[in-house]
One Martini backbone bead per residue (centre of mass of N, CA, C, O) as a GRO file, in nm:
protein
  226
    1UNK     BB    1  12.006  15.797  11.742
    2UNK     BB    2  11.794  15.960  11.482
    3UNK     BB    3  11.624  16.144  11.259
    4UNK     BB    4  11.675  15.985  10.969
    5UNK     BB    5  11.829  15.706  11.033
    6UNK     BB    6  12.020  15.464  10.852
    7UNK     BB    7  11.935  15.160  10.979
    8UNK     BB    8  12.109  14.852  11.116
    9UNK     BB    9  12.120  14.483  11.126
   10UNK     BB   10  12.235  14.165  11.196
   11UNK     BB   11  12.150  13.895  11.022
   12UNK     BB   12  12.201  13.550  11.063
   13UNK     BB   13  12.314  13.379  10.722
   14UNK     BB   14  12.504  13.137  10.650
   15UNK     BB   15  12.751  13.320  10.683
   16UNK     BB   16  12.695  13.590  10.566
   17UNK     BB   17  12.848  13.880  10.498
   18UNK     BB   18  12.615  14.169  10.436
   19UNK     BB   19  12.327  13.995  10.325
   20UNK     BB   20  12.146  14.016  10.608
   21UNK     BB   21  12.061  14.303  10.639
   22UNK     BB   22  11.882  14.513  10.832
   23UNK     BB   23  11.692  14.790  10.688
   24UNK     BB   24  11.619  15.187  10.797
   25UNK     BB   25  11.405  15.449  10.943
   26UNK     BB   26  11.440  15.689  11.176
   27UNK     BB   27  11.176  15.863  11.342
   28UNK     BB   28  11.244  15.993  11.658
   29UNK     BB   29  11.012  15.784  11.829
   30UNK     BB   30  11.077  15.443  11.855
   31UNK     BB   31  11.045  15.437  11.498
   32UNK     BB   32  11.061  15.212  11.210
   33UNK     BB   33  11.115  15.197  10.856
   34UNK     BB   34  11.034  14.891  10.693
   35UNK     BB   35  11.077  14.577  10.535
   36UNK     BB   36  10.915  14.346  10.654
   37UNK     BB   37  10.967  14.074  10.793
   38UNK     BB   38  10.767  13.838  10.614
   39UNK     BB   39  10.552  14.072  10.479
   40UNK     BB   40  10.738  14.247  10.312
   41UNK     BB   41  10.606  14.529  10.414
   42UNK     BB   42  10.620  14.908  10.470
   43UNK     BB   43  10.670  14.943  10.812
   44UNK     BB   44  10.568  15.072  11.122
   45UNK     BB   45  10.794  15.019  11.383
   46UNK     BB   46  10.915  14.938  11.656
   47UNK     BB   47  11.247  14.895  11.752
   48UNK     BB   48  11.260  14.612  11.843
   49UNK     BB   49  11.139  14.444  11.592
   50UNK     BB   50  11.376  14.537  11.417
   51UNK     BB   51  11.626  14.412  11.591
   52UNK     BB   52  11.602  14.180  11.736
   53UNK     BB   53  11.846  14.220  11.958
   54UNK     BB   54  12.013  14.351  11.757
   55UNK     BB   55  12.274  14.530  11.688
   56UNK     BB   56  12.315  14.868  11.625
   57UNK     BB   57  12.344  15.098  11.285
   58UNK     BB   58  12.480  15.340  11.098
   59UNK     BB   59  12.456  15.486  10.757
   60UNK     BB   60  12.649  15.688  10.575
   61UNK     BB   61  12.676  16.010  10.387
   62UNK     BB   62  12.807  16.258  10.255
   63UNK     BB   63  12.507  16.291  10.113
   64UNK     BB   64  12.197  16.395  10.222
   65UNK     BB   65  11.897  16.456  10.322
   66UNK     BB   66  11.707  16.578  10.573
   67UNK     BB   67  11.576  16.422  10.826
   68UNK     BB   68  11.245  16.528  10.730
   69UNK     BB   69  11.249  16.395  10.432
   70UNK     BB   70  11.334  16.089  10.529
   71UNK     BB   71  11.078  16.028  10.621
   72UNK     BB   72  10.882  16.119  10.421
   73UNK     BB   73  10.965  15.904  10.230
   74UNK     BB   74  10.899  15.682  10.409
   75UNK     BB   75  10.611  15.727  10.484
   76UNK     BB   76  10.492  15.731  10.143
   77UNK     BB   77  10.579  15.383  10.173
   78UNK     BB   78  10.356  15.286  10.310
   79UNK     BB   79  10.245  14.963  10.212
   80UNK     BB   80  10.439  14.844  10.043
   81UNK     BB   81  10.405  14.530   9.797
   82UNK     BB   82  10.778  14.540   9.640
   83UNK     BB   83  10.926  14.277   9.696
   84UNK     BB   84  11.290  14.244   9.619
   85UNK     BB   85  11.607  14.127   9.639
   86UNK     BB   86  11.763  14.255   9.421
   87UNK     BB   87  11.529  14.549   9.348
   88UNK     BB   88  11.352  14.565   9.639
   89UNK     BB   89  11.485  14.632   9.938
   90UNK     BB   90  11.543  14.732  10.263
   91UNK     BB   91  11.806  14.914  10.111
   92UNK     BB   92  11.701  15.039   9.893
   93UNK     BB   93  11.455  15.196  10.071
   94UNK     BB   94  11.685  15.322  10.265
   95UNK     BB   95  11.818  15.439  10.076
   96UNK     BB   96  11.614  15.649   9.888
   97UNK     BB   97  11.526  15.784  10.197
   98UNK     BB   98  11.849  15.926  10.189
   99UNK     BB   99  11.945  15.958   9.869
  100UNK     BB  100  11.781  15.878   9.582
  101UNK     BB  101  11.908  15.598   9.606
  102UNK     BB  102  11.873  15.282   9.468
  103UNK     BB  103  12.073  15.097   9.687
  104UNK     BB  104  12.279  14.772   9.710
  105UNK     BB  105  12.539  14.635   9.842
  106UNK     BB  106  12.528  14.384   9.924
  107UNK     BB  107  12.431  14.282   9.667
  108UNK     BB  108  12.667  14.369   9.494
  109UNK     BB  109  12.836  14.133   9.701
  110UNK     BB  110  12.700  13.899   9.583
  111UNK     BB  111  12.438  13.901   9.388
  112UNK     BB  112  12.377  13.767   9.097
  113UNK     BB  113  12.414  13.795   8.770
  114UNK     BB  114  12.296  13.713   8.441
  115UNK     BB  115  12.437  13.609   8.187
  116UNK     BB  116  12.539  13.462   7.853
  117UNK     BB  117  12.627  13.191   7.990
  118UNK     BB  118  12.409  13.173   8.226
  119UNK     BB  119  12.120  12.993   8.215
  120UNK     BB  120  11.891  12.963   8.448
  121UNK     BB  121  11.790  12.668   8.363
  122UNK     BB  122  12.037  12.511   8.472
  123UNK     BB  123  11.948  12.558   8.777
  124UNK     BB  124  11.695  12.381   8.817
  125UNK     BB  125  11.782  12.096   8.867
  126UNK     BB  126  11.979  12.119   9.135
  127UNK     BB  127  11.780  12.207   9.251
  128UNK     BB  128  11.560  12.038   9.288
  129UNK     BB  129  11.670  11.820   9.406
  130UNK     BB  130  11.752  11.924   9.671
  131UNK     BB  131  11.446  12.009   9.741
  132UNK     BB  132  11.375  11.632   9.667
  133UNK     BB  133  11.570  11.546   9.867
  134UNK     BB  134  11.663  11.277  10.128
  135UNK     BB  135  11.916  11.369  10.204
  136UNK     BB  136  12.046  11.640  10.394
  137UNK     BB  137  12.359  11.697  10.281
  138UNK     BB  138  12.279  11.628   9.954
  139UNK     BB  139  12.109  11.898   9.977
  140UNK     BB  140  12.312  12.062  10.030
  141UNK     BB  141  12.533  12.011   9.817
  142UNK     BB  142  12.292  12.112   9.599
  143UNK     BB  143  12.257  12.392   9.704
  144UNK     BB  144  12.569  12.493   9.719
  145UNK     BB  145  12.594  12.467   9.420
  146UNK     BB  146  12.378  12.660   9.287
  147UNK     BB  147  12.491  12.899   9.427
  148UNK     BB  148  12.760  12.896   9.305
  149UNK     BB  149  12.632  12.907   8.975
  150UNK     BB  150  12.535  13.226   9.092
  151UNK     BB  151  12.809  13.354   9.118
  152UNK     BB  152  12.848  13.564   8.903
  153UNK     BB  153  12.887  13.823   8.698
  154UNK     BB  154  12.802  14.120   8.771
  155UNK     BB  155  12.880  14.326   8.561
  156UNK     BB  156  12.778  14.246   8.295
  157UNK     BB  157  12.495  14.330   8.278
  158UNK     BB  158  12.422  14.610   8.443
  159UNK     BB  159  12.520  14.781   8.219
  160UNK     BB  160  12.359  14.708   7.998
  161UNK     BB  161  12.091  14.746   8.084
  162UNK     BB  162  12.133  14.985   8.133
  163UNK     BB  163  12.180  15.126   7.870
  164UNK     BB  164  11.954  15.056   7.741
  165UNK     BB  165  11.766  15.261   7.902
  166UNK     BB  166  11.947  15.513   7.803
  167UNK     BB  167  11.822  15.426   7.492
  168UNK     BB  168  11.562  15.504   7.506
  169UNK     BB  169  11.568  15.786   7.627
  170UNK     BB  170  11.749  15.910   7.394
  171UNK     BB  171  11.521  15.837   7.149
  172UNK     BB  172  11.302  15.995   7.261
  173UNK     BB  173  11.453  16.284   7.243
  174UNK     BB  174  11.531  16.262   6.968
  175UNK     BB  175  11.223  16.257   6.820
  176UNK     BB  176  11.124  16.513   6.984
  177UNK     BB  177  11.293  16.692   6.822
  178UNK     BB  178  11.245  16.598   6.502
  179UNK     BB  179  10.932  16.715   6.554
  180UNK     BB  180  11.022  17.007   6.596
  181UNK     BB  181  11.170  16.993   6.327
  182UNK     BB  182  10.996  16.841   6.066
  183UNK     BB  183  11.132  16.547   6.115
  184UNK     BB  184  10.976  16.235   6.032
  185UNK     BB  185  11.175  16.064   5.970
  186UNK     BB  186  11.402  16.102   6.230
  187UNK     BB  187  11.177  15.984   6.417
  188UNK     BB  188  11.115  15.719   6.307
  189UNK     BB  189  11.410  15.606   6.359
  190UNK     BB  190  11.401  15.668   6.648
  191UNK     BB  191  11.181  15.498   6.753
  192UNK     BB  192  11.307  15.234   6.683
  193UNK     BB  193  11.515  15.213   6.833
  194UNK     BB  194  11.375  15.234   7.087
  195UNK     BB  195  11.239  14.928   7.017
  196UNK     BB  196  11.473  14.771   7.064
  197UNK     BB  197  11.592  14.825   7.339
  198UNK     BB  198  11.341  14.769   7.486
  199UNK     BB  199  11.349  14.471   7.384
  200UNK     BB  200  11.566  14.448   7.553
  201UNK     BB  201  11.543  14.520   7.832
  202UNK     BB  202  11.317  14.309   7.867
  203UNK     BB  203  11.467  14.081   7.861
  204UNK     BB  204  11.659  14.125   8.078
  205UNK     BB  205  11.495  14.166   8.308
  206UNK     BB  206  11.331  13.849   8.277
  207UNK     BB  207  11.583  13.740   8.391
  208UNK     BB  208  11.638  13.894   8.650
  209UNK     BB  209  11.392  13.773   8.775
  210UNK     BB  210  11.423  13.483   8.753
  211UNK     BB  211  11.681  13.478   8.964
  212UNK     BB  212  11.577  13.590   9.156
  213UNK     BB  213  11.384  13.413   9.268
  214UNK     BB  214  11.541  13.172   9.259
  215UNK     BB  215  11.741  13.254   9.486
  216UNK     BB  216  11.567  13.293   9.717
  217UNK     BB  217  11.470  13.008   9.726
  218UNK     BB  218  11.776  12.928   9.778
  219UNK     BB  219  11.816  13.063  10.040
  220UNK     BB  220  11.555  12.963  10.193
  221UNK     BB  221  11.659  12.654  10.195
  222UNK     BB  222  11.870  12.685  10.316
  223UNK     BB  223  11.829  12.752  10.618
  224UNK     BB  224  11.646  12.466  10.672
  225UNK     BB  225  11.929  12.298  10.638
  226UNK     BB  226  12.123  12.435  10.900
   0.00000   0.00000   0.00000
């Protein structure tokens, strides 16, 4: 391990492979920047901490920033705390500090996104009985079935939304376009539009935390229950 080096350790949960990954940043002085379960928050801690026994691994990028810029990446955002699993959690924050790009790989291969098929509040009824359920088995058979019905398809949404996001950004620079050369009529055109899409975003948005939400509180109550 190196200065710099984007680390992993598997931590079992639910015997889910992959999705358990706890991700940092190694300072190259026998401490590591991640985002610190249970505190939530981006903390500077020795690797025993990190790794809780569990074997260390490395994970590399064809292109990323050079190893003192990934420190400093990561010291900048010491103390933050705004851990989501969907949308920023330790993978996020460790791939983000290593190549500029927030992005985690396990939440795309396992946590689902909501579609315009299944409303979340269809899974409040099945998650309440697990979590309020008195015999141990039949809470897990219906924490099971719930985290089964939120398994759906991942591409479906993510792309809607980024494009939503994509088209904010898009009629923004029309408008801005529009208005040096003195078309105010094609600049609020381009303003309207920019606000519809905004409105679409933010609903997407709105979903996908309420999912969000969902989803980690039925994982921990899996796992309370296993």
């Amino acid at each position: 391990m190196a200065l710099g080096d984007q680390l992993y350790v598997i931590r079992p949960f639910l015997n889910l492979s992959g999705v358990y990954e706890h991700h940092g940043i190694d300072c190259g002085d026998g401490t590591v920047v991640h985002y610190r379960k249970p505190s939530e928050v981006v903390e500077r801690t020795d690797r025993a901490t990190f790794t809780q026994d569990q074997p260390v691994y490395c994970k590399t990028y064809p292109t990323a920033f050079i190893p003192s810029v990934v420190v400093q990446r990561a010291i900048s955002r010491l103390g933050e705390q705004r851990y989501n699993l969907l949308f920023n959690n330790c993978e996020h924050f460790a791939t983000w500090c290593k190549t500029g790009v927030s992005h985690s790989q396990q939440v795309k291969d396992f946590i689902p996104w909501i579609t315009t098929t299944l409303n979340p509040e269809q899974l409040e009824t099945p998650l309440d009985r697990a979590l309020h359920g008195t015999e141990h088995q039949k809470a897990k058979a219906e924490l099971d079935r719930a985290l089964t019905q939120i398994r759906v398809v991942w591409d479906d949404l993510q792309p809607r939304y980024k494009e939503a996001i994509a088209e904010v950004k898009a009629w923004e620079a029309i408008a801005q376009q529009s208005l040096g050369r003195d078309r105010e009529d094609l600049a609020r055109a381009a303003l309207q539009r920019k606000v519809n899409y905004q409105k679409e975003s933010d609903r997407l948005e709105t979903e996908l935390q309420k999912l969000a939400t969902m989803t980690e509180t039925l994982l921990r109550n899996s796992l309370k229950l296993r």
